[in-house]
C-alpha positions in Angstrom: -22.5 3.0 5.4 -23.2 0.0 7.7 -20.4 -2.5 8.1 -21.1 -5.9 5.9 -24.0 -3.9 3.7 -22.5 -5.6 0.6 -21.5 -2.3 -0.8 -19.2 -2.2 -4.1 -17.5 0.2 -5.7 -15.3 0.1 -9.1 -11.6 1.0 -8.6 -11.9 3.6 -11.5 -11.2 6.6 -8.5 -8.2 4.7 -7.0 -5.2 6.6 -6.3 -2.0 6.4 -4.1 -0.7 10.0 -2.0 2.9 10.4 -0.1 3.9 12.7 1.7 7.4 13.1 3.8 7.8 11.5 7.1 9.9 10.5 10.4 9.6 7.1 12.0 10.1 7.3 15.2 9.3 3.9 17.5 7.2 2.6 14.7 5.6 5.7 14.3 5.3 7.8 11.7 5.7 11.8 12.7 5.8 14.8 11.0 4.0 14.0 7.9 3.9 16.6 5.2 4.2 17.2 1.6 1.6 15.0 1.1 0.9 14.8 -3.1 -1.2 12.8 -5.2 0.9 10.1 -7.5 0.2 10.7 -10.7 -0.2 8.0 -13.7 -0.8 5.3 -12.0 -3.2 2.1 -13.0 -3.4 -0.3 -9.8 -2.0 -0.7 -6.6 -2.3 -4.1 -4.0 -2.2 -4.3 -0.6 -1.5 -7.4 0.7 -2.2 -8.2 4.7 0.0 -11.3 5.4 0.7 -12.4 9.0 3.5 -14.6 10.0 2.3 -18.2 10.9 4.4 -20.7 13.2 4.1 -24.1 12.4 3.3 -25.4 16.2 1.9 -28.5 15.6 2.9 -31.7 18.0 3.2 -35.7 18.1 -0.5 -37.0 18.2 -2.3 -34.1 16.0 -4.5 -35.1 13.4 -3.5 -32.0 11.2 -0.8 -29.0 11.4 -1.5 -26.2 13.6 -0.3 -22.8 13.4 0.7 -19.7 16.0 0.0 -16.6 14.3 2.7 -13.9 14.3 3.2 -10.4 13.4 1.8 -8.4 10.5 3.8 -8.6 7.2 2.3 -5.3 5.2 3.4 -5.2 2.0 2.3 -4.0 -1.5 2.3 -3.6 -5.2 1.5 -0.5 -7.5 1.9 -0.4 -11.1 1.1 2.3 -14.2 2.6 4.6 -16.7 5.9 6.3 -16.0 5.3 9.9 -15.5 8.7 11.4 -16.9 8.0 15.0 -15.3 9.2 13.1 -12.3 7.5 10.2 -10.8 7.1 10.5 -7.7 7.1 6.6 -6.6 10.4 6.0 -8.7 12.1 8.6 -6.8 10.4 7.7 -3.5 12.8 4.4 -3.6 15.8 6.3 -3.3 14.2 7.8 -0.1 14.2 6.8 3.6 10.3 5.8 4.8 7.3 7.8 3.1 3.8 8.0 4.7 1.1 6.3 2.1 -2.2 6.5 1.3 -4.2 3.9 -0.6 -7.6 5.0 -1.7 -10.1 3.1 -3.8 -11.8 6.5 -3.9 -10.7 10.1 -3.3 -13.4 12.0 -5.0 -14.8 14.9 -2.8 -17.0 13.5 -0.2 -17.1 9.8 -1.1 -13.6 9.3 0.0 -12.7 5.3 1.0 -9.2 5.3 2.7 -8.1 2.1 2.5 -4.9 1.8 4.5 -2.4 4.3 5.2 1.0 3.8 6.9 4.8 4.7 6.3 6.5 2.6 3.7 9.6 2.1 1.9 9.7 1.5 -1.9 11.1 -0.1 -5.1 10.6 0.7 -8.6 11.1 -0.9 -11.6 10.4 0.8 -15.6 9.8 -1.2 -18.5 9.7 0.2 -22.2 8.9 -1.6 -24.8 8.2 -1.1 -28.5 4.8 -1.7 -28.7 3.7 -0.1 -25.3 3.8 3.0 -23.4 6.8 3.2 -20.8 5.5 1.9 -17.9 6.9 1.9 -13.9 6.0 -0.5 -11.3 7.4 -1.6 -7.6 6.5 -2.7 -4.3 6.1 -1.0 -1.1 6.5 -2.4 2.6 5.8 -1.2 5.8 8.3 0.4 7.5 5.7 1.3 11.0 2.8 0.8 12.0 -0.3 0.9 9.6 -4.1 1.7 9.4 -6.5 -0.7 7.6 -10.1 -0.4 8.0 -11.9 -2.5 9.1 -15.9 -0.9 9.0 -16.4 0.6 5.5 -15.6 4.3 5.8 
C-alpha cells in the first residue's frame, strides 16, 4: 500500500504477542517463545519524546530541544485465569512485544515491536467480568513504522 494513501482499517484484528528475550546494549537477542496474548480488548502505544525547554532572554515564545524517545504503553481486557500471560509477564525481566492492528494471514499490520517491561493491574467487580490491565515501557530499542506495511 502506498505511504499517505488514506488507508483505514478497524482495530477488530488487534492483538499483542511476547515472546522471551535478552537485552543486551539496548538490544533485544534471543527472542523466542513468542505467543499470542489472549483476551485482550485494546492496547496504546504512546510515542513521547523528551522536550528541553531552551528558550532565552528576547524570544517572543518558548522553544524546545527535543530529546530521547520515551515509549511507553497501555493494554487493557478480560483476565484470562488459565494464566494471563501479560499479568505474569510483570513479574518478569524484559519481554520482546508485538503490537498489531492486524494479524490475520496475509494482511498483517505490525505496528511497533520492541522489548518491554510490564505492570498489571485486575479489577472485579460485581456487575462486570474480571478484567486485567497495565502498562508496558521500553526497555531497548523499538520499531515503529513509519510507511504502512
Amino acid at each position: 500500500m502506498a505511504s499517505n494513501a488514506g488507508t483505514k482499517l478497524h482495530g477488530k484484528n488487534g492483538a499483542i504477542y511476547i515472546g522471551s528475550c535478552t537485552v543486551v546494549a539496548g538490544v533485544a537477542t534471543g527472542i523466542t517463545d513468542v505467543k499470542k496474548v489472549a483476551s485482550k480488548t485494546e492496547w496504546t502505544l504512546n510515542l513521547n519524546r523528551d522536550y528541553v525547554d531552551a528558550t532565552v532572554f528576547g524570544d517572543s515564545n518558548k522553544t524546545y530541544l527535543v530529546g530521547l524517545k520515551d515509549i511507553q504503553g497501555q493494554w487493557n481486557g478480560l483476565l484470562d485465569v488459565s494464566g494471563d500471560l501479560l499479568v505474569n509477564a510483570s513479574d518478569s525481566d524484559a519481554m520482546f512485544v508485538y503490537l498489531y492492528s492486524d494479524d490475520r494471514p496475509g494482511l498483517e499490520v505490525l505496528v511497533a515491536s520492541g522489548p518491554g517491561l510490564f505492570d498489571a493491574s485486575i479489577t472485579s467487580a460485581v456487575s462486570d467480568a474480571v478484567k486485567a490491565s497495565g502498562n508496558f515501557r521500553a526497555a531497548g530499542r523499538w520499531t515503529v513504522f513509519t510507511t504502512g506495511t
